[in-house]
C-alpha positions in Angstrom: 57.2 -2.1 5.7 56.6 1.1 8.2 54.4 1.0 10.2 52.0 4.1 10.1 50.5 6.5 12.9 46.6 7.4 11.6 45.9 9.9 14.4 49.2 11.4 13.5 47.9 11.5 9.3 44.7 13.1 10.6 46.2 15.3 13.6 44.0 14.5 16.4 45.3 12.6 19.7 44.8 8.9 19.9 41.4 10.0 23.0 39.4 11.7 19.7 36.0 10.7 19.2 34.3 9.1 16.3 33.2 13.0 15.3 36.2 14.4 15.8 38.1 11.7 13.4 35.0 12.3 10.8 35.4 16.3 11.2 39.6 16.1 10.7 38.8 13.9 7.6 36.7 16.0 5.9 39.0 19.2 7.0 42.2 17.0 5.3 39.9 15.5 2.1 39.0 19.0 1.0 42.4 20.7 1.3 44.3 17.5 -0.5 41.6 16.5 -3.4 43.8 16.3 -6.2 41.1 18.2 -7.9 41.1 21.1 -6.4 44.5 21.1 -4.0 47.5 22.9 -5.8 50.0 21.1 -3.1 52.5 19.3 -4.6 51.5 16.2 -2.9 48.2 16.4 -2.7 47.4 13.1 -4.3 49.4 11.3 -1.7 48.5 13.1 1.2 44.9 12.6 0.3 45.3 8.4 -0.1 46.8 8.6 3.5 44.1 10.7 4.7 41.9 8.5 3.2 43.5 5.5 4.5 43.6 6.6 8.5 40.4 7.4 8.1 39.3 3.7 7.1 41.4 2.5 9.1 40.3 4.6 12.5 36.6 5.4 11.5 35.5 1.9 12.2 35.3 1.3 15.7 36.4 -2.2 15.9 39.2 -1.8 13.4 40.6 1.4 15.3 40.5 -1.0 18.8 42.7 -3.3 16.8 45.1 -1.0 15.9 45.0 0.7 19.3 46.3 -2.6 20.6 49.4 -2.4 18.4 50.0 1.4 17.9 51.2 2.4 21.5 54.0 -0.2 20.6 55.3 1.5 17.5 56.5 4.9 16.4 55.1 6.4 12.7 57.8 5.2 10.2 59.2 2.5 12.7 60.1 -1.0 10.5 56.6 -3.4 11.4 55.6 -6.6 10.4 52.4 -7.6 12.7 53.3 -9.6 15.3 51.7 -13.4 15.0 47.8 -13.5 16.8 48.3 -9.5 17.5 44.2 -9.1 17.0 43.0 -12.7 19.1 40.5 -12.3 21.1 38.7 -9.2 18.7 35.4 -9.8 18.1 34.0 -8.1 14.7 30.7 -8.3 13.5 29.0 -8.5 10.0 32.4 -8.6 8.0 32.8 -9.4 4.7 32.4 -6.1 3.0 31.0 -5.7 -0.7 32.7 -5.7 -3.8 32.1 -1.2 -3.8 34.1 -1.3 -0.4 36.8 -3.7 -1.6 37.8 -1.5 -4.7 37.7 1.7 -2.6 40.4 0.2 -0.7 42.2 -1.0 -3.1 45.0 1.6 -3.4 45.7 1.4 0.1 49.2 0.8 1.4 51.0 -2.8 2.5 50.5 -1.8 5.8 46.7 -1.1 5.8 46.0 -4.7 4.1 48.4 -6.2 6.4 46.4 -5.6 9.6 42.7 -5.7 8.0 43.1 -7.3 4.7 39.7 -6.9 2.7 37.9 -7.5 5.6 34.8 -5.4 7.5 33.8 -1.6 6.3 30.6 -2.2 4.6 28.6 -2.7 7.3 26.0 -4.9 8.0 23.4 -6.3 5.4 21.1 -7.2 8.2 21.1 -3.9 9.9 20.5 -2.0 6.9 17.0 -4.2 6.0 16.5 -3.5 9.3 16.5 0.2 9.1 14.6 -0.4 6.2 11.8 -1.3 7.9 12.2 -5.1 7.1 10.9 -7.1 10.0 12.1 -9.4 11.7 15.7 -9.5 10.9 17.9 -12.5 12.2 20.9 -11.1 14.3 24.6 -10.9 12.1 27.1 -13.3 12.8 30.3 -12.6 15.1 34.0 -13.2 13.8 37.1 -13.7 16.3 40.6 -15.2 16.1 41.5 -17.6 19.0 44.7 -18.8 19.8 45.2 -22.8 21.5 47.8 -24.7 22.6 49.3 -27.4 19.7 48.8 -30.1 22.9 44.8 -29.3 22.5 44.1 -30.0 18.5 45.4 -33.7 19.5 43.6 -34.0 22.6 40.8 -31.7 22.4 40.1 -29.4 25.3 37.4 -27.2 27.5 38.3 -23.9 27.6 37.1 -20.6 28.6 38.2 -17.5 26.6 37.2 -13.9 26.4 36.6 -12.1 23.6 36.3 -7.8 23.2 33.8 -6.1 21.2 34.8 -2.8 20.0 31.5 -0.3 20.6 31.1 3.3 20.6 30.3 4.6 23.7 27.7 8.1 23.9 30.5 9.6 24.1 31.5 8.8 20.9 34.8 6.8 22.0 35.8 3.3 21.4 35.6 1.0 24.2 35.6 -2.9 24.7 32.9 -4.4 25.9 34.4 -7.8 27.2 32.6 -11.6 27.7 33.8 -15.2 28.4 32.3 -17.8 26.8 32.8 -21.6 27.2 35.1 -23.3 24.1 34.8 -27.1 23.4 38.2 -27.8 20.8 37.8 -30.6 18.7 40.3 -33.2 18.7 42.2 -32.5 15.3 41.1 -29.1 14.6 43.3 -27.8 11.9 45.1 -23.8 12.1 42.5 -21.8 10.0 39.1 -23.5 10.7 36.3 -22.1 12.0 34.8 -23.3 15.1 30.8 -22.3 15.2 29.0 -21.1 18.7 25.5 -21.4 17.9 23.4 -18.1 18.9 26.4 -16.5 20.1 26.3 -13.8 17.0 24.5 -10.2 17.4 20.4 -10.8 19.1 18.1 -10.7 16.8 15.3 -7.9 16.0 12.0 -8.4 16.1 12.2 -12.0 17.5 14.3 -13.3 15.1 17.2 -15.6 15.9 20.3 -14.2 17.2 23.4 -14.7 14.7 26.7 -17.3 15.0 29.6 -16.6 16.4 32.6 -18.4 14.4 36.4 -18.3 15.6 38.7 -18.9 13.6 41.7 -21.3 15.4 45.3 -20.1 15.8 48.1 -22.1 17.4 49.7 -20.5 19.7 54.1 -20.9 18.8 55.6 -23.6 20.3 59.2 -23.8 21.4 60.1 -27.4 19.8 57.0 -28.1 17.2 56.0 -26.9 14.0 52.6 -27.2 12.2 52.6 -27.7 8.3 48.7 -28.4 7.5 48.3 -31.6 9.1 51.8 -32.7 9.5 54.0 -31.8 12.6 58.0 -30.8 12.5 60.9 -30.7 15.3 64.4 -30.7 15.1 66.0 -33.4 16.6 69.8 -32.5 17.9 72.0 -35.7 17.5 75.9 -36.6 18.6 78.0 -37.2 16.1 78.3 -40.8 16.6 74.1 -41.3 17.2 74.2 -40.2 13.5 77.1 -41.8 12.4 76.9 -44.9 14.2 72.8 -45.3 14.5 70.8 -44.8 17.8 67.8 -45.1 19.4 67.0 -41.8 21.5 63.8 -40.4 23.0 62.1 -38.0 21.0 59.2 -35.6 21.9 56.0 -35.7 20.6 53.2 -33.6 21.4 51.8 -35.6 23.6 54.7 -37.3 25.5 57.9 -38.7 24.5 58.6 -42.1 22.2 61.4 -44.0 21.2 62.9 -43.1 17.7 65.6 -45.0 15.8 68.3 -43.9 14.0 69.7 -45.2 10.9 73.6 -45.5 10.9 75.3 -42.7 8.4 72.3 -40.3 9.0 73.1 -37.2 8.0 72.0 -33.0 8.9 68.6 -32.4 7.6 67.4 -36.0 7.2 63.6 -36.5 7.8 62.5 -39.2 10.2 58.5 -39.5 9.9 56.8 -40.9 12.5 53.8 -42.1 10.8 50.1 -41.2 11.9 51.8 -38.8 14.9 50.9 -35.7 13.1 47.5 -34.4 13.8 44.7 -36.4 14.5 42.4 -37.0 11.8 41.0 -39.1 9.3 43.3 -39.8 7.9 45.6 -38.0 10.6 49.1 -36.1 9.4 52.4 -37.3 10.1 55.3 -36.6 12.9 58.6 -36.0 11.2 62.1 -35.9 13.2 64.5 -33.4 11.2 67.7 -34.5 12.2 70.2 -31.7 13.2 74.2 -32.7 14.3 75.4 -31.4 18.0 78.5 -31.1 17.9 80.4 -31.4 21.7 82.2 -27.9 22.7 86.1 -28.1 22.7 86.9 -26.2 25.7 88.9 -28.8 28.1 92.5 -30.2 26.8 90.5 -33.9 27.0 88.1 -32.5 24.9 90.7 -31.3 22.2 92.4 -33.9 22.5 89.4 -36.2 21.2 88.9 -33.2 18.7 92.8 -33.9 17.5 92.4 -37.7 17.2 89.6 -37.4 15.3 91.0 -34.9 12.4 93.7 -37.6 12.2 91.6 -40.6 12.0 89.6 -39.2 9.4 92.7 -36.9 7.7 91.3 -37.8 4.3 87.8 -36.2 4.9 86.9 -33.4 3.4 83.7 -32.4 3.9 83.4 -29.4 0.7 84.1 -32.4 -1.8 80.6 -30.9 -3.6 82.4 -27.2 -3.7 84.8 -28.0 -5.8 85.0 -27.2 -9.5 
């Protein structure tokens, strides 16, 4: 996948205002219509106009972007780097089914960064306009990353969060806030933690919307989250495996003692049971057993190498290879 330059689609620099991108769109839309354009590639020039437009016309989807396209070139290869929009905060998402299938043509990349999500606006604000009184304030979305160590222990935090807003000027800028973060013992990658009251205000006295984050975990360098369960790799000497072991083994929280059967072999799963994340019930710890082997750069060393190829000259270890 490529990753694509909208203010490059639509010609104006990445400072243009929310008019400007509107004014370059139209210019573009009426000179590609397949319709009425006799280019040769009008119909796919128009579908990319039509996608940086989407994609920049929205003020907290372009401050998403932002974040990501002064790291990339137009045509670069991209895949979107893991929590590249935490910390975002996006109001009234959702969209309608009309939005959805107006989007639907649009490329790998587009749905890669904003999926089907935000576009149509907010249902509360247009009762509002509407004259509808009072009108409860729209809930707040946001992506927040935490530390694996947390979801077992549960944790106070403080994190910020940046709301995308159009400024009089017409330009995009963040309008940042910290807000205190009680994590749940347990809490799962994907759920949504709820901040009462901490959505959009309300009009006309009504109560101000939620605000829900939705919980990342952050990449660890030894564990690895698999729903509730928890994986590591656990290097072994050839003898521990061969010969059986017990070794100290991390866990999230601290280390334990882990035994190892004799004859255990690469790839063998050790679970260490009710380790995993805490719940009810809580997910497992598994051990994936990986062989170390010693490096062979002294003559003693060699030597050891040498007496074991001829204790064991009979081995061969492709025996499932053969024919």
């Amino acid at each position: 996948m490529d990753f694509k330059d909208y203010y490059a689609t639509l010609g104006v620099p990445r400072t243009a205002t929310q008019d400007e991108i509107k004014r370059a769109y139209r210019k573009l839309a009426r000179k590609y219509h397949p319709d009425v354009s006799k280019e040769p590639d009008a119909e796919a020039r128009f579908k990319d106009v039509a996608e940086a437009h989407e994609a920049l016309i929205d003020a907290e989807r372009r401050a998403a972007y932002d974040a990501i396209a002064q790291r990339h070139a137009d045509g670069q290869a991209f895949e979107p780097p893991a929590g590249w929009d935490t910390g975002f905060e996006f109001s009234g998402r959702g969209g309608d089914g009309r939005a959805a299938s107006a989007r639907a043509d649009f490329s790998d990349f587009f749905e890669s960064l904003f999926g089907q999500a935000g576009g149509a606006g907010s249902a509360r604000a247009r009762r509002h306009a509407a004259g509808a009184m009072p009108v409860p304030g729209d809930d707040h979305h946001a992506k927040v990353m935490i530390d694996l160590r947390d979801a077992y222990l549960g944790a106070q935090r403080t994190i910020s969060l940046r709301l995308p807003v159009v400024d009089a000027a017409g330009r995009v800028t963040l309008r940042e806030r910290q807000l205190a973060l009680t994590i749940p013992p347990g809490v799962r990658p994907g759920q949504h933690l709820r901040l009462a009251g901490q959505g959009a205000a309300g009009q006309g006295g009504a109560a101000a919307g939620d605000l829900y984050l939705e919980v990342q975990f952050r990449p660890h360098p030894t564990f690895r989250v698999d729903g509730q369960d928890v994986y590591f790799d656990l290097p072994l000497a050839p003898w521990e495996a061969a010969l059986g072991a017990t070794v100290a083994a991390p866990t999230p929280v601290g280390s334990v003692q882990l035994g190892v059967p004799a004859g255990s072999s690469a790839g063998r799963k050790l679970r260490l049971k009710g380790q995993g994340l805490p719940g009810r019930p809580p997910g497992d710890l598994y051990a994936v057993l990986a062989i170390a082997l010693p490096p062979s750069d002294t003559p003693p060393a060699q030597a050891a190498y040498q007496a074991l190829a001829r204790a064991f000259a009979d081995f061969n270890p492709r025996t499932a290879l053969e024919a």
